[in-house]
PDB file as gemmi writes it, atoms N, CA and C in Angstrom:
CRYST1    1.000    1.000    1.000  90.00  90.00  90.00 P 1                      
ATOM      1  N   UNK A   1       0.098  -5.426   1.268  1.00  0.00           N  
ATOM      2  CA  UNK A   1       1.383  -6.043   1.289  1.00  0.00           C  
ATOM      3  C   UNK A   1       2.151  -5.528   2.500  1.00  0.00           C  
ATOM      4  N   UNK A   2       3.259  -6.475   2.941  1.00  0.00           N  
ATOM      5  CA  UNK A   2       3.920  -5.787   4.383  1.00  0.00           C  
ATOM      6  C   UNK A   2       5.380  -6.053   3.955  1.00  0.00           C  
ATOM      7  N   UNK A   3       5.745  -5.481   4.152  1.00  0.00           N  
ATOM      8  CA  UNK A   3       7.576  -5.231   4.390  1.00  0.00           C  
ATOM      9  C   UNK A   3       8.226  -5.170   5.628  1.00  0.00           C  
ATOM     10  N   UNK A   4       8.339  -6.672   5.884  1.00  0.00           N  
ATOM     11  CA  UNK A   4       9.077  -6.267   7.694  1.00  0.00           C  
ATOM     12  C   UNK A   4      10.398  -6.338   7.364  1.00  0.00           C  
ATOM     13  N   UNK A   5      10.837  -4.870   7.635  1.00  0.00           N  
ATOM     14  CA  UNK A   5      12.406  -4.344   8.024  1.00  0.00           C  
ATOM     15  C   UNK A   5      11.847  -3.167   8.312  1.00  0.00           C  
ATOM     16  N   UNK A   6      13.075  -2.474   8.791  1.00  0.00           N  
ATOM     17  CA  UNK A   6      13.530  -1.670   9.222  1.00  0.00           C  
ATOM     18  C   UNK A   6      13.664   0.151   8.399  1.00  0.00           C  
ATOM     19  N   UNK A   7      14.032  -0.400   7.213  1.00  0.00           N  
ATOM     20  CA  UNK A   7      14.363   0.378   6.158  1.00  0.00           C  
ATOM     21  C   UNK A   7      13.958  -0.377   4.878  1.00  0.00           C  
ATOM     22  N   UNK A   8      13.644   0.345   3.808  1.00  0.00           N  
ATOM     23  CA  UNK A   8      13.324   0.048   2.646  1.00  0.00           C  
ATOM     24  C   UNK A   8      14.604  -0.454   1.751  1.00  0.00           C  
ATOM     25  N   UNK A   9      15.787  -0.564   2.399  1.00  0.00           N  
ATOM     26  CA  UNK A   9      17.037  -0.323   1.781  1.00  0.00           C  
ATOM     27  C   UNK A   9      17.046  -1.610   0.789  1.00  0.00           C  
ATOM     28  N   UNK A  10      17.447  -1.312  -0.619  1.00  0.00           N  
ATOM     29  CA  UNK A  10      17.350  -2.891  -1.225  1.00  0.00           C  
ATOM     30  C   UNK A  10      15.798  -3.257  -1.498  1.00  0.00           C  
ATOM     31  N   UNK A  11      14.624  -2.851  -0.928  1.00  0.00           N  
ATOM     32  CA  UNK A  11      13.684  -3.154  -1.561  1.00  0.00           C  
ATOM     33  C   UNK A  11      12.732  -1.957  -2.282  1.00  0.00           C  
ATOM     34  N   UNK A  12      12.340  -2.185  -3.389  1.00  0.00           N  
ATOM     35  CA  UNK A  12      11.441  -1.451  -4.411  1.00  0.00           C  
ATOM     36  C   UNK A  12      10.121  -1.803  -4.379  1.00  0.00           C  
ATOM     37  N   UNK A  13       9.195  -0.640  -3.982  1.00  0.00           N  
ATOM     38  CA  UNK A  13       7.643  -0.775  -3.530  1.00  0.00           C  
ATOM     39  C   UNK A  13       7.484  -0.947  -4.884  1.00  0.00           C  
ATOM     40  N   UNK A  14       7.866  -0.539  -5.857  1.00  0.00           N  
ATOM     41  CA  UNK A  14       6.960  -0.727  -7.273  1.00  0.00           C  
ATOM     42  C   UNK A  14       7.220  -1.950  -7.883  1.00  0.00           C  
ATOM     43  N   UNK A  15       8.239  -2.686  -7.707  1.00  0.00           N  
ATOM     44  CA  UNK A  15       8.720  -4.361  -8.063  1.00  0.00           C  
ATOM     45  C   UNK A  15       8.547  -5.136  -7.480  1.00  0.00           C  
ATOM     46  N   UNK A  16       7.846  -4.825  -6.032  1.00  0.00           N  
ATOM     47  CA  UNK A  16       7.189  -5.340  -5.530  1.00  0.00           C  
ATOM     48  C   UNK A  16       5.594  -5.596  -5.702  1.00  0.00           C  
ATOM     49  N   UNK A  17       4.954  -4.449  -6.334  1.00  0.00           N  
ATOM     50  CA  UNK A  17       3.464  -4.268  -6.991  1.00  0.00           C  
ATOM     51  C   UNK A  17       3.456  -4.594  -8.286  1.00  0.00           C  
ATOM     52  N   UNK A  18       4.223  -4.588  -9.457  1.00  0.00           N  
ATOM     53  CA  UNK A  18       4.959  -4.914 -10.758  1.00  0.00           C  
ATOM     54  C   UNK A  18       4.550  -6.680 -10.252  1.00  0.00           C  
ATOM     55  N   UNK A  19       5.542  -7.014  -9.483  1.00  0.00           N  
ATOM     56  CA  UNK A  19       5.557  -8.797  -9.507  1.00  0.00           C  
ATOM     57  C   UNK A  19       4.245  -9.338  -8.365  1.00  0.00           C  
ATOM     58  N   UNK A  20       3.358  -8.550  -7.695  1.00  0.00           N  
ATOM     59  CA  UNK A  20       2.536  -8.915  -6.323  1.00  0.00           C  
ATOM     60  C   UNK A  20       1.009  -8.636  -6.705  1.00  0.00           C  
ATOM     61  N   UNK A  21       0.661  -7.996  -8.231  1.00  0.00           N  
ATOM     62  CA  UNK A  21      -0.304  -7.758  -7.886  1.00  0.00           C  
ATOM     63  C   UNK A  21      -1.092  -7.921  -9.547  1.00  0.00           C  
ATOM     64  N   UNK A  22      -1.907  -9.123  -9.473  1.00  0.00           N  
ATOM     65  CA  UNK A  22      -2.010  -9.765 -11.351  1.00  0.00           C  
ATOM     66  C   UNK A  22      -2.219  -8.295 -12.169  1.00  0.00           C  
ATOM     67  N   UNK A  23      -1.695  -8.626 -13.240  1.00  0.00           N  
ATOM     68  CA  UNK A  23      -1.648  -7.549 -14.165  1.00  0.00           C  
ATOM     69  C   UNK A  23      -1.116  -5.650 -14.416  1.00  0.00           C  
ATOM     70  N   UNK A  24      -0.205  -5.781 -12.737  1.00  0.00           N  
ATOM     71  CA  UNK A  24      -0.142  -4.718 -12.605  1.00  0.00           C  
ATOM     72  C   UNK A  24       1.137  -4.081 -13.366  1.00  0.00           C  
ATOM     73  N   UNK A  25       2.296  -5.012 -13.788  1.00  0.00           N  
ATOM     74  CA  UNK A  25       3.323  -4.841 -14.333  1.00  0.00           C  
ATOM     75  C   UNK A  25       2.166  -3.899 -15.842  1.00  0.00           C  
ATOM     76  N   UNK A  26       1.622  -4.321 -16.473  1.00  0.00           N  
ATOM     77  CA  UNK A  26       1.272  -4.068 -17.553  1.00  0.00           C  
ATOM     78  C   UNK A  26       0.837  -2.731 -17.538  1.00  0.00           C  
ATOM     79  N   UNK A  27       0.642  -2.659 -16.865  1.00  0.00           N  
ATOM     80  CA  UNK A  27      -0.543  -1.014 -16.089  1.00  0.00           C  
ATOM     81  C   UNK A  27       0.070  -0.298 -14.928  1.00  0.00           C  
ATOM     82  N   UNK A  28       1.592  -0.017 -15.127  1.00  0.00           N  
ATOM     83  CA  UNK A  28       1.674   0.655 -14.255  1.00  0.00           C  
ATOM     84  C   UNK A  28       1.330   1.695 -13.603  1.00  0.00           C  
ATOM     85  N   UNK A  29       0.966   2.964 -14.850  1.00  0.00           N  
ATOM     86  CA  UNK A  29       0.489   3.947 -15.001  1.00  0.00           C  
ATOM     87  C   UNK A  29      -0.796   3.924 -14.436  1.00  0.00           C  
ATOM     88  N   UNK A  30      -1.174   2.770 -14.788  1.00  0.00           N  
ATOM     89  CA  UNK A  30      -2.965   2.744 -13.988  1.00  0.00           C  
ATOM     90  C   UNK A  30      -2.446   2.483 -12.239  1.00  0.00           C  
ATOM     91  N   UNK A  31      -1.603   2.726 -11.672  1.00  0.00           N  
ATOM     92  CA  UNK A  31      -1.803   2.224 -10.623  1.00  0.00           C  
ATOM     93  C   UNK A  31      -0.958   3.198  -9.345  1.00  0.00           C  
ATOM     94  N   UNK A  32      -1.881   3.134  -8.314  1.00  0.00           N  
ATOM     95  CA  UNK A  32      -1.304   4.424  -6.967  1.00  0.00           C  
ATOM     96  C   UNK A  32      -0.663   3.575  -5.860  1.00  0.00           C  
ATOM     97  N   UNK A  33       0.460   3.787  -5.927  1.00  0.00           N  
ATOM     98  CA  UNK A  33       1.313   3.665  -4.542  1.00  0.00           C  
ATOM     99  C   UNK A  33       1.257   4.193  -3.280  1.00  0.00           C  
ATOM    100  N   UNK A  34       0.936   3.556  -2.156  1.00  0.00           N  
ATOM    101  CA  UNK A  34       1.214   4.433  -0.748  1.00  0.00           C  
ATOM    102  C   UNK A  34       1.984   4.004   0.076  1.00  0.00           C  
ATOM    103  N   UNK A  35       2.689   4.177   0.502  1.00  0.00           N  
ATOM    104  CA  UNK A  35       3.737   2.752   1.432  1.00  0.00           C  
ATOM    105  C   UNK A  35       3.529   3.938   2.691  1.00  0.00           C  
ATOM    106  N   UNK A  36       3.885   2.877   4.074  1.00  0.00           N  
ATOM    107  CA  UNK A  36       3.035   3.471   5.270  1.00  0.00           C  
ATOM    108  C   UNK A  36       4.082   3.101   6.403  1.00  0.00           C  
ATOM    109  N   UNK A  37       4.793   3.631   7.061  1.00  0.00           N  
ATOM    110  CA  UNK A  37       5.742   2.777   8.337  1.00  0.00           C  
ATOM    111  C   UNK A  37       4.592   2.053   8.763  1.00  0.00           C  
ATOM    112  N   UNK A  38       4.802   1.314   9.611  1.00  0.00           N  
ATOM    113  CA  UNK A  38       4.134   0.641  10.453  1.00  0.00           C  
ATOM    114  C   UNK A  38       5.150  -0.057  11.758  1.00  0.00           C  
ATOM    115  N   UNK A  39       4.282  -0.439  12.574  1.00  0.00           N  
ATOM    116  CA  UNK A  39       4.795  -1.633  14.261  1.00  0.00           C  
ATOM    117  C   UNK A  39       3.868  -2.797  13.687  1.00  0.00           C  
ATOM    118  N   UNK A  40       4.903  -3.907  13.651  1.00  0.00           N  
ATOM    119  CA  UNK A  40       3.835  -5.303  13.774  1.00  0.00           C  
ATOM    120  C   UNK A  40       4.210  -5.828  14.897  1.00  0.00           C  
ATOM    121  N   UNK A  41       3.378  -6.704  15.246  1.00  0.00           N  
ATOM    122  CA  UNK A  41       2.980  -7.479  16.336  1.00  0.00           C  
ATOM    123  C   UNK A  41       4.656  -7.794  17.173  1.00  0.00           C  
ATOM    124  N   UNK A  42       4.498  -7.633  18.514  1.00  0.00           N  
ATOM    125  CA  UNK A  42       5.583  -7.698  18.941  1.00  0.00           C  
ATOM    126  C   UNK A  42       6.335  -6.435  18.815  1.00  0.00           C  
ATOM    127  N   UNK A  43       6.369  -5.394  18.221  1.00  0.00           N  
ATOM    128  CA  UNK A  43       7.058  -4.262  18.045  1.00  0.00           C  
ATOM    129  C   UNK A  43       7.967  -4.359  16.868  1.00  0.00           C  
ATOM    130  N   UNK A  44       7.755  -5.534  15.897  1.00  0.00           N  
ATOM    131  CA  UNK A  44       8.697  -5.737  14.309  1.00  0.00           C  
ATOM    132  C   UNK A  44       8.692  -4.213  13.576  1.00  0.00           C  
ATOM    133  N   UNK A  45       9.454  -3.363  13.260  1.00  0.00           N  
ATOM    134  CA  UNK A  45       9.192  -2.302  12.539  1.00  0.00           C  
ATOM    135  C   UNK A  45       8.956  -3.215  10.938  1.00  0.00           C  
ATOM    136  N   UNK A  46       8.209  -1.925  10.217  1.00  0.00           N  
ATOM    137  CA  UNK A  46       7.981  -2.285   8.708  1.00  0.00           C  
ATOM    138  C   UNK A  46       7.157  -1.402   7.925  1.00  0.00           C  
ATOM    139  N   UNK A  47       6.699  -2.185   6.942  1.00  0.00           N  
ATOM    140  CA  UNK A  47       5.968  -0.770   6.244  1.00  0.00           C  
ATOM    141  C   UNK A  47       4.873  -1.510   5.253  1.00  0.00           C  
ATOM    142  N   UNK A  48       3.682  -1.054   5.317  1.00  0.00           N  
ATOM    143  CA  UNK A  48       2.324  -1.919   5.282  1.00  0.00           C  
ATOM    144  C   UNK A  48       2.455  -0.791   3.203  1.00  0.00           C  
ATOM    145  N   UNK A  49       2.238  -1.387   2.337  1.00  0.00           N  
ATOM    146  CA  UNK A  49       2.318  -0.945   0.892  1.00  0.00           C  
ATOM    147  C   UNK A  49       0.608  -1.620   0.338  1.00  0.00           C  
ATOM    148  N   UNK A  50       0.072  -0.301   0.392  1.00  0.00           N  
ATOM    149  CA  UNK A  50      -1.389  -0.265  -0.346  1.00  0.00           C  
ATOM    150  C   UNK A  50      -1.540   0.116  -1.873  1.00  0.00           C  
ATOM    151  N   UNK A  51      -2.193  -0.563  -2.496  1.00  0.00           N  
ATOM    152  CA  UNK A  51      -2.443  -0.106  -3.660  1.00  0.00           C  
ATOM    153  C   UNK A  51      -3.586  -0.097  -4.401  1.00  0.00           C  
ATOM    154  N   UNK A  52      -4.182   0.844  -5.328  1.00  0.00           N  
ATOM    155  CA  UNK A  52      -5.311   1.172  -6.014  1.00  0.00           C  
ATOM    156  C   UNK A  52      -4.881   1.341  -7.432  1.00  0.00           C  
ATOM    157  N   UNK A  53      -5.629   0.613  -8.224  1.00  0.00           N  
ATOM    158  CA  UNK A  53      -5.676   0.985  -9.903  1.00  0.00           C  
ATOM    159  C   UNK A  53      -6.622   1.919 -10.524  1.00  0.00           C  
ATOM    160  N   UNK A  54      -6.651   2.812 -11.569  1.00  0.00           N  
ATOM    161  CA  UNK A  54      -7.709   4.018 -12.206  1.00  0.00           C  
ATOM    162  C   UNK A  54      -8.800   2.740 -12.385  1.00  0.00           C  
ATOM    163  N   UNK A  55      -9.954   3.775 -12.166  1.00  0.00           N  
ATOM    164  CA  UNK A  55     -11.052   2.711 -12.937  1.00  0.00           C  
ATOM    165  C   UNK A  55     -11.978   3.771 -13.307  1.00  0.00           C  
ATOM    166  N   UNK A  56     -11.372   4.337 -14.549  1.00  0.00           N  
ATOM    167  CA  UNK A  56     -12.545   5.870 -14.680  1.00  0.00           C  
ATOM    168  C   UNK A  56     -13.755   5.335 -15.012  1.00  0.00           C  
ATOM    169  N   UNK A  57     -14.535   3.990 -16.156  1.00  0.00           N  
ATOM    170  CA  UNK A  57     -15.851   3.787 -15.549  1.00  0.00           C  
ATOM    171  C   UNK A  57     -16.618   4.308 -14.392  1.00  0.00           C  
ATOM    172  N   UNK A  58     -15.783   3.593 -13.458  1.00  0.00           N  
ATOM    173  CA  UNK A  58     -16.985   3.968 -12.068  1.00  0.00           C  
ATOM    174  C   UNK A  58     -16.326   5.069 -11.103  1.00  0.00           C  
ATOM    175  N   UNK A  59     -15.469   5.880 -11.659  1.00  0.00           N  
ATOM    176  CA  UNK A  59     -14.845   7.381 -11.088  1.00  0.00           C  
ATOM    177  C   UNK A  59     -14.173   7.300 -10.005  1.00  0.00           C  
ATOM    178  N   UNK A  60     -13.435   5.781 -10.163  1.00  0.00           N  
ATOM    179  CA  UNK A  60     -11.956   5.540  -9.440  1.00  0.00           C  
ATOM    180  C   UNK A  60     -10.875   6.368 -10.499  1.00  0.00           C  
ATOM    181  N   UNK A  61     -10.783   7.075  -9.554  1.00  0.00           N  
ATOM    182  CA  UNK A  61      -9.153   8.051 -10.176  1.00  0.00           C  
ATOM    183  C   UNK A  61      -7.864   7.603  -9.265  1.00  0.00           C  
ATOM    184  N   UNK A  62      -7.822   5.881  -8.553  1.00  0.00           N  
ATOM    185  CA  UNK A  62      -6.868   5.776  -7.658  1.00  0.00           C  
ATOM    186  C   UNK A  62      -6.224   6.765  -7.042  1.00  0.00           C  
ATOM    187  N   UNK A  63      -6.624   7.708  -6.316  1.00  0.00           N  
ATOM    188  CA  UNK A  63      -6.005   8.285  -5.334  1.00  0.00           C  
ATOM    189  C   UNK A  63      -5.430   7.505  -4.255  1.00  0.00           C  
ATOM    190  N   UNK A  64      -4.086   7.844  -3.791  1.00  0.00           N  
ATOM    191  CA  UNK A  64      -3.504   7.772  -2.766  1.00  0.00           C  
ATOM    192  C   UNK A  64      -4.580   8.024  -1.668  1.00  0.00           C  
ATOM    193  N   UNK A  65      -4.769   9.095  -1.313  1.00  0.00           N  
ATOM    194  CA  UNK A  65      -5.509   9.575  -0.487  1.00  0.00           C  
ATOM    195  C   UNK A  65      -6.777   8.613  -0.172  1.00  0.00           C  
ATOM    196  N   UNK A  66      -7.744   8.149  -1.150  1.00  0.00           N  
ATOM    197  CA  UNK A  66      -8.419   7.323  -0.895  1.00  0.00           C  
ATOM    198  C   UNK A  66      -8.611   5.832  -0.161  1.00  0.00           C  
ATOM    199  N   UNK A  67      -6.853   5.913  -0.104  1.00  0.00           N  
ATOM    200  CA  UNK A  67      -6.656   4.180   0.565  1.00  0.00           C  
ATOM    201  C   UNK A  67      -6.500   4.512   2.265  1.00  0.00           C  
ATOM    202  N   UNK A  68      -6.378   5.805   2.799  1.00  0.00           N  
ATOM    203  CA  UNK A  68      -5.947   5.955   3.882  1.00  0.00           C  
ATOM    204  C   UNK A  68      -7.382   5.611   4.704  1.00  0.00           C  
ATOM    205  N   UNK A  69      -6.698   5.490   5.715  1.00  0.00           N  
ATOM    206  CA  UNK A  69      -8.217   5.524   6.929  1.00  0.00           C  
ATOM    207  C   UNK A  69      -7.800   6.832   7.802  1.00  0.00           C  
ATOM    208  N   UNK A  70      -8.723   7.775   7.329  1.00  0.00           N  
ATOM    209  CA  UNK A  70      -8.786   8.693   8.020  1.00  0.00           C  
ATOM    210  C   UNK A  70      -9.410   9.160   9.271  1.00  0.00           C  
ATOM    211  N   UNK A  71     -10.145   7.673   9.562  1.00  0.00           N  
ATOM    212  CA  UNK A  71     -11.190   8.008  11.027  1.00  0.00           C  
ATOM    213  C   UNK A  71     -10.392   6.935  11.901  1.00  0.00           C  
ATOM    214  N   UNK A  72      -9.266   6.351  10.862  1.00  0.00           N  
ATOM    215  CA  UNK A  72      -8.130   5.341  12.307  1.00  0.00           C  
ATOM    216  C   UNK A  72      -9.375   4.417  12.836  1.00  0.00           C  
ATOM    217  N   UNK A  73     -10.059   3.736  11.820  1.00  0.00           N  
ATOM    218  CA  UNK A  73     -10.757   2.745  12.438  1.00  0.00           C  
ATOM    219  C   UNK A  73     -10.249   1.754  12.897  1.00  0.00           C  
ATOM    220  N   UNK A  74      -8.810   0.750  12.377  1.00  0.00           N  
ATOM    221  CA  UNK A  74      -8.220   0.378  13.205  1.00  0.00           C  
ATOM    222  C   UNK A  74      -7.812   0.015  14.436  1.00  0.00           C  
ATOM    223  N   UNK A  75      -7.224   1.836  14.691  1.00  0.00           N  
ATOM    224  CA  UNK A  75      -6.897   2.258  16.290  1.00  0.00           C  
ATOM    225  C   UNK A  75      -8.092   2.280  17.051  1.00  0.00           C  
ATOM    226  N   UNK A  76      -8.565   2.370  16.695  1.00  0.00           N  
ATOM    227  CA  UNK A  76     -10.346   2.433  17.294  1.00  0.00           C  
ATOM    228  C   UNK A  76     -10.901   1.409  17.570  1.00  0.00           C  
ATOM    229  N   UNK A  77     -10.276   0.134  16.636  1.00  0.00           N  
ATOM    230  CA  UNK A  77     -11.113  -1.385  17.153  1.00  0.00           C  
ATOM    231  C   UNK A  77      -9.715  -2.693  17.936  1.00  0.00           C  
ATOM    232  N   UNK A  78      -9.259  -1.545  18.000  1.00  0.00           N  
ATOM    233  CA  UNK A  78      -7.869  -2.512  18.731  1.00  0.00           C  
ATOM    234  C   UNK A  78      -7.708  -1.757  19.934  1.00  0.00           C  
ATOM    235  N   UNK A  79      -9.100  -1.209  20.292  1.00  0.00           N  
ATOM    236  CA  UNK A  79      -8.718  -0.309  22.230  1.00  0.00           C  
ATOM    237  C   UNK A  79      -7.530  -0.164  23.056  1.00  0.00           C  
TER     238      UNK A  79                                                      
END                                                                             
């Protein structure tokens, strides 16, 4: 999900995942927030909002941590 402004002011990452993402209102508890500044295209400031749900079956414990890209593959394929 992306949030182009400036500031979060007036908007709620979790009523935003609550109403953006099927079934997540129900399960909140099942579910990890990361919200991220970001630059979009043109230099728009904003803030890119990732999210992961538990799935202890297969030993998803939704970590935060797990949604990041830590090797910046990204930055890496945009030279």
């Amino acid at each position: 999900m992306r949030v182009l402004a400036d500031a979060l002011d007036g908007t709620n990452p979790f009523t935003l995942l609550a109403d953006g993402v099927p079934g997540a209102r129900m399960a909140m508890s099942e579910q990890t927030l990361v919200v991220v500044g970001a630059e979009f295209a043109g230099g728009a400031p904003g803030f890119i909002i990732l999210n992961n749900r538990v799935d202890l079956a297969s030993g998803d414990h939704a970590s935060g941590e797990e949604l990041q890209d830590h090797g910046c593959a990204i930055g890496r394929s945009s030279g």
